[in-house]
Structure formats: structure tokens, C-alpha cells
N, C-alpha and C positions, 0 to 999 in steps of 0.2 A: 455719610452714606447710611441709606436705613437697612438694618438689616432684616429678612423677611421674618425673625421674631417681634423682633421691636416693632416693625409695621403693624404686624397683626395686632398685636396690644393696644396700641394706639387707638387702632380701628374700634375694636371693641367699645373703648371708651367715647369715643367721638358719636356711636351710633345712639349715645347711653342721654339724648338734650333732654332728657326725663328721668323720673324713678318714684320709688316705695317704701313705707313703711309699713310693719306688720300692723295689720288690725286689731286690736282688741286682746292683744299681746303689750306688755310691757317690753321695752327693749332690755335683754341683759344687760347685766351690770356688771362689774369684778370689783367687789366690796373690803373693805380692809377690816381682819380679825381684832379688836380691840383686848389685848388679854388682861384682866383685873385683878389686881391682889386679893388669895381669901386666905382666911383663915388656915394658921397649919396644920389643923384637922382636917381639914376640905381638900380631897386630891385635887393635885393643879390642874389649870382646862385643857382639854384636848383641841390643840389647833383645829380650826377648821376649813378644809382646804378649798383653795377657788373654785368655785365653780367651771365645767369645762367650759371651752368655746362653743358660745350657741351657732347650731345651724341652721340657719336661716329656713322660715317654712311659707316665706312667699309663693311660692311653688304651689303652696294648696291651691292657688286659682288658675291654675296650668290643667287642660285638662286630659283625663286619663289614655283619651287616644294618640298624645304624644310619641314619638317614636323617638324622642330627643329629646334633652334638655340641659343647658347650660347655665352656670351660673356664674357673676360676676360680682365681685364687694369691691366696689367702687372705692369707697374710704382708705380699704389696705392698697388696692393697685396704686392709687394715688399718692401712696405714704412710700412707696417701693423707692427701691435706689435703682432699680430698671427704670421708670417713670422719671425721674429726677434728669439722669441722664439723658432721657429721649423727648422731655420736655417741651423744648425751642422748637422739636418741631411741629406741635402744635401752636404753641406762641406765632410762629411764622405763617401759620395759614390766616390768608385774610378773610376768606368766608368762616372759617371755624371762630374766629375770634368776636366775627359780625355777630354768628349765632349768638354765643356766649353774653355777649354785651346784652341780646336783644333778652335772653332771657333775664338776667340779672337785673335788667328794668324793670320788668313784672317779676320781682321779688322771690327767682327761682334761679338762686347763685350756681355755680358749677361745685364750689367746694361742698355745698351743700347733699349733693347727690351722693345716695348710700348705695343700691345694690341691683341688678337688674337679673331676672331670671326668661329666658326664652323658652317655650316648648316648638316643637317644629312635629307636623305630619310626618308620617312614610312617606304617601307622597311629594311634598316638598311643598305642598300648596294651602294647608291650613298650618293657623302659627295662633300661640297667644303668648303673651308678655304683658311679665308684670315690674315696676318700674317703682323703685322708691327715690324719695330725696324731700328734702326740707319744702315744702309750699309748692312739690311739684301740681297738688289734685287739686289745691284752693282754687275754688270758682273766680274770685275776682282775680285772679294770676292770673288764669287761664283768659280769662273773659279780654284782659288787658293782649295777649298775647293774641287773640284772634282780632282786636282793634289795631293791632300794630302790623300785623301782619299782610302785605299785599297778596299772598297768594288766594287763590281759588281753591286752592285743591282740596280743603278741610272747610267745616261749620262746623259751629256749635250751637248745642241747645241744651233745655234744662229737664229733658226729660230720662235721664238715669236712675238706678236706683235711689227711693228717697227724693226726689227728683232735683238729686245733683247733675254737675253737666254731663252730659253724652258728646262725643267729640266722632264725627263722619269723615270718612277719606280715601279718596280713590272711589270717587262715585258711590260710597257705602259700602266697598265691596271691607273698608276695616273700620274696626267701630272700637272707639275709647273709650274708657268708664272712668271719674273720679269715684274710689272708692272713698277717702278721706282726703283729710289736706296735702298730705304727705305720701296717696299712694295713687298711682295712674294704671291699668290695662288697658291692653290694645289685641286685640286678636282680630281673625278672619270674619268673615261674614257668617262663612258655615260654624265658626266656634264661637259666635258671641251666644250662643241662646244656651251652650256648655257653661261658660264662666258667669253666666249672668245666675245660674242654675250654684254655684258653689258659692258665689258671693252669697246667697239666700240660704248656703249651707246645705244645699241637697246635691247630689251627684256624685261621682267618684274623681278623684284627684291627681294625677301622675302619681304620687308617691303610692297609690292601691292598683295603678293599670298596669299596663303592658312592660316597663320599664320598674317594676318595684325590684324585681332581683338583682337587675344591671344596675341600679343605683349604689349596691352595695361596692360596687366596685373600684367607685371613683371616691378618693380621698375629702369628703367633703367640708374639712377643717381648712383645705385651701383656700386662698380668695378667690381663684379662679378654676370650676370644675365643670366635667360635664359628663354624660352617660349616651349611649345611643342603643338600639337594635338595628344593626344593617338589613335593608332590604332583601330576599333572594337574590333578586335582580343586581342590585348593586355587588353584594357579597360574590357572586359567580365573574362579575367583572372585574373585579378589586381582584380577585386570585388571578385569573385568567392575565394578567399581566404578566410580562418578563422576571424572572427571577421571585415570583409569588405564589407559585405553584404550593408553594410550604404553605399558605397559610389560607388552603383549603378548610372548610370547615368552620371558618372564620363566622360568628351570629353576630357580637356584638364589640364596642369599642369604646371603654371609657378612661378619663385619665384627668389630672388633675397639675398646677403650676403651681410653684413654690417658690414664692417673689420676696424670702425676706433679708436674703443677701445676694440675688444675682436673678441666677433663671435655672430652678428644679423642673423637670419632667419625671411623671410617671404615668406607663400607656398600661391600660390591661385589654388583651385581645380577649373575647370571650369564646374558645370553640365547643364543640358541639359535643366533646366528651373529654373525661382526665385524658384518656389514652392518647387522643389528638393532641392534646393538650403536651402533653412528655414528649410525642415526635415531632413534632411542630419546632418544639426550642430546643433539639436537637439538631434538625435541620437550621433552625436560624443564629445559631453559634455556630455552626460551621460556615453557614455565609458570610455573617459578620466576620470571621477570623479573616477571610481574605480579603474584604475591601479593607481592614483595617491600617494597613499599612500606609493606603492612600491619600487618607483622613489630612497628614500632615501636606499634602499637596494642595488640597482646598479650605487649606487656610483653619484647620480646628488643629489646636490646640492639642497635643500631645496627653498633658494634663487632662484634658477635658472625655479624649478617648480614653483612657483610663478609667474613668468611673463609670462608662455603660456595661451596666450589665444586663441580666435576662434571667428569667426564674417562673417557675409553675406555681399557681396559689387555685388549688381546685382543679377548675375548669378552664382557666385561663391561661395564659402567658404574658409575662410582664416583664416591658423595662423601663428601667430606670438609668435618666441621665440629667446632668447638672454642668453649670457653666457660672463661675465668679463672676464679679464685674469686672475684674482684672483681666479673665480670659474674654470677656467680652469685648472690652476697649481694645484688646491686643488682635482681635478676629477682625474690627470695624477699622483698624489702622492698616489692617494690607490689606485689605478689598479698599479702599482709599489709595493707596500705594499703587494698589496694582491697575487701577480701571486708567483708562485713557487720557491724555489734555486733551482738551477740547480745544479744535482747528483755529476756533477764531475768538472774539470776544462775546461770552455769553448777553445774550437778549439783544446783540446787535440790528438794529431794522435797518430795511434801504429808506435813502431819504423821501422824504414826502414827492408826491406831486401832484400838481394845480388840478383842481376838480376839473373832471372833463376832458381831459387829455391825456393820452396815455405815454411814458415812462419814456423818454431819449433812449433812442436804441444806442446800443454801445459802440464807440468808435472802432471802425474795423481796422485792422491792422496795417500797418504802413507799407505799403508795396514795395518793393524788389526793386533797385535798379534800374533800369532796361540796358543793357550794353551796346555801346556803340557799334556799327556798323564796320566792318572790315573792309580796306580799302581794295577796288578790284586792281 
């Protein structure tokens, strides 16, 4: 059974039949300190410590009016023992496998794909994405993949920047760019002439617009993170819920996943001052105190309730919670246990019949008796 974590992760990655590399950036490396014998005059060398974990700044091509943005590093989700375990069910989709296949004939394998970053509007209705992986932007990949492809719904041509291909869809209303070999966007209609503006090095970039502060918020060493600013709109209806009253004041929401023994969460609410901030996880520790008990009735882990907690960092409220893969298997084994058998044999069909004709009606029941007559 999937669970709605696992599913989502999946998803993530299934939407990912593309990706990027950074431009004109070398990719990090984590290099090994070689230490040399000197002379015993010569103080000994000072180790030189790795380099941190680069942050990805694909993102530069996301642009500033973003109200969202998420990130994904494909290569760690991939390497995860969340992924491992949830594997088969992508092996078992047969359209997902077709894709896969179709790519890796135009020389754009799946293991190949590094990283994807989304921005999204406030309104919900301009996006750009930027997409890396090994030979995703290569012209003749791409060229191969629009020969092989029956759909209608996309062309290509070769007028992009540089005039690599430009890729059209949804009647132009989303437009793709090969930046290089290795890196692909896609945005809206209304934000191609944004990225097309950053690609050329001019213009402002999510990490300078509306989301620079909110970005601080979400762990970005994870492989999988994201930031937002909630709408008015949204934010007044997200409280305006049952038992959400607390988290009036609510601006913004970012958080980050921690895939490298199980499934880490860390959420940071952003509200609108410390103060809010202090009554807020006030009021939601005392919430949390009374569902908690419950917790072990829908199947979490004992263990697992144990580690959430809550805490104020500025302006925000933050928690924090975490699941092994032990408590994971143990969570997907009674929701297994507990869901239903199924009445008959699965994929069972009624049997065929003859073109033309419709279906024997079913013999009706065999009548009753009649009893005989009573002699007068």
C-alpha cells in the first residue's frame, strides 16, 4: 500500500522526464586533502576541510515574481532508502516505464537526471522550471524525441537562444529553452520573456524578489526543499479552518525533507511578528497535547510521536518530526492488515460476447411449487 508520503515523493520524481545543469558553473566536487612530509623545521599542514554542500543555484533562472519555489536533487532522492523501498512501484507502472524506455533511446537515461527547481505564481497560473540531467538540452536528443513522439501537443524549433531549440506546448501557451546539453526550462507564456531576460543575464531572480527572506527558512542542504509566501486569500482560509484559528497571522511556509535514513520533516510557519510567533506554539502545544494520545490509534508509531516537537526561531514557528524506515515498514504493515479483502478476484471481467448482440440475460429464478388442489 502507498503511503501518502511515499506517493508524493514518487510523484515528484515521475514529473522530473527532464533536468539541469548549472551553466557556466563547474559542478562541486569533494576533493581529498593529500598531506606531504616536510621538513622538521616546517610546521605540519593544516588539514583542509571539505568544502560545504553546494546549493544548488539553478534557481537563478526562476523568476523574481515567484511566490514559491521548490527544489528537488534527484541523484540523492534516488540514492535514499525511502526510494529503494518504494521503487517497484514505479517499475510496475507501465506508462512510466514506456516513458523511461522512450527517453533513454534518445540518450536521456533516468539515472542520469540531477535536479529540478519549480517557481510557481501567487496566482497559481505562471510557473518556470528549470530542469537538469545528463543530454536532457542536447538538440539531437531532443530532435530524436520529437521524431519518436506521436503527440501533437509540443514542436520544436531552432530558434532559442544562440539558436538552440525552443520547444512549444499547449498551443504556446508553455515555452522550453535548451540552455545547454545538460539543462532544459519551461515556463508560462507570460514568464518566458522573464527567463529568457536572466538566461541573457539581465533581470532579477527569485533568490533577489519577493521570497529572498522566506528562503532563509527552509534547510537548503536537503535534497528536497521549498519556501512559499501565502496568498491573503489563501492565508485567511487556511486559518479560517476548524481548529486553525491558532495560526492566524500565518504569511509564509517553508520546510525541507531529510531522506538519508528514513523521512526527516522540518516545517517553519512564518507569522507576521515574534509575539504571534510565542502565542501561536503556545496554543499549538497545547493542541498537539490532546490529539496525541490518539496518534497510536491511526497506526503512528509511538516512537515516531515522540520526536515532534515545536519551537519559535524569530518570526516563525517550527516543527520538527522524523520516521525510520523501521517505523515506516511497521506503519505500511497495518494499513495492509487493516484495509479490507477484496469481495472477489481482482481484474476479474464478465465474459466476452458476440459483436452485436447483447449479453444473456440471467436465468431467473426457479419458481415455487404450485400446490395441489384440496379435495372438495
Amino acid at each position: 500500500m502507498r503511503t501518502t508520503t511515499t506517493a508524493l515523493l514518487a510523484t515528484c520524481v515521475l514529473l522530473v522526464a527532464c533536468g539541469k545543469s548549472d551553466r557556466n558553473q563547474p559542478e562541486a566536487r569533494v576533493t581529498e586533502t593529500t598531506v606531504v612530509a616536510t621538513p622538521p623545521a616546517t610546521p605540519p599542514p593544516v588539514a583542509v576541510p571539505a568544502p560545504p554542500l553546494a546549493v544548488s543555484n539553478n534557481d537563478r533562472l526562476i523568476p523574481a515574481d515567484a511566490a514559491l519555489l521548490a527544489h528537488v536533487d534527484i541523484k540523492r532522492l534516488v540514492g535514499s532508502p525511502l526510494w529503494a523501498a518504494n521503487r517497484s512501484l514505479m517499475d510496475a507502472d507501465p506508462e512510466v516505464k514506456k516513458q523511461i524506455a522512450a527517453l533513454a533511446t534518445c540518450n536521456i537515461a533516468f539515472d542520469g537526471l540531477r535536479s529540478l527547481d519549480i517557481g510557481v505564481a501567487a496566482d497559481g497560473m505562471n510557473f518556470a522550471l528549470v530542469a537538469s540531467g545528463t543530454g536532457i538540452g542536447k538538440p539531437e536528443n531532443l530532435r530524436c524525441l520529437r521524431e519518436r513522439s506521436a503527440s501533437k501537443d509540443w514542436t520544436l524549433d531552432d530558434t532559442g537562444p544562440g539558436g538552440r531549440p525552443r520547444l512549444l506546448a499547449d498551443n504556446g501557451e508553455a515555452v522550453g529553452h535548451s540552455v545547454d546539453d545538460d539543462t532544459m526550462t519551461f515556463a508560462s507564456k507570460n514568464w518566458d520573456a522573464a527567463v529568457l531576460g536572466l538566461l541573457a543575464g539581465t533581470g532579477t531572480s527569485v533568490r533577489d524578489g519577493m521570497l529572498k527572506d522566506v528562503l532563509a527558512q527552509a534547510d537548503q542542504s536537503q535534497p528536497v526543499w521549498f519556501a512559499g509566501n501565502l496568498p491573503p486569500q489563501l492565508a485567511a482560509l487556511a486559518t479560517a479552518a476548524p481548529g486553525m484559528h491558532s495560526m492566524s497571522g500565518l504569511k509564509s511556509i517553508a520546510g525541507s525533507l531529510d531522506l538519508s535514513t528514513g523521512l526527516g520533516l522540518v516545517l517553519a510557519f512564518g507569522m507576521d511578528n515574534a509575539e504571534r510567533a510565542r502565542t501561536t506554539l503556545a496554543e499549538v502545544q497545547k493542541q498537539f497535547a490532546t490529539v496525541k494520545p490518539v496518534a497510536s490509534v491511526m497506526g503512528i508509531p509511538g516512537s515516531a510521536v515522540d520526536k515532534v516537537s515545536f519551537a519559535t526561531r524569530d518570526t516563525a514557528v517550527t516543527m520538527t518530526a522524523s520516521l525510520t524506515m523501521e517505523e515506516i515498514r511497521a506503519m505500511t504493515a497495518l494499513m495492509r492488515s487493516a484495509a479490507p479483502a477484496p469481495s472477489g478476484p481482482i481484474g476479474a471481467a464478465p465474459p466476452p460476447t458476440e459483436q452485436g448482440k447483447s449479453p444473456a440475460p440471467a436465468p431467473a429464478p426457479a419458481a415455487s411449487p404450485t400446490p395441489a388442489p384440496r379435495p372438495m
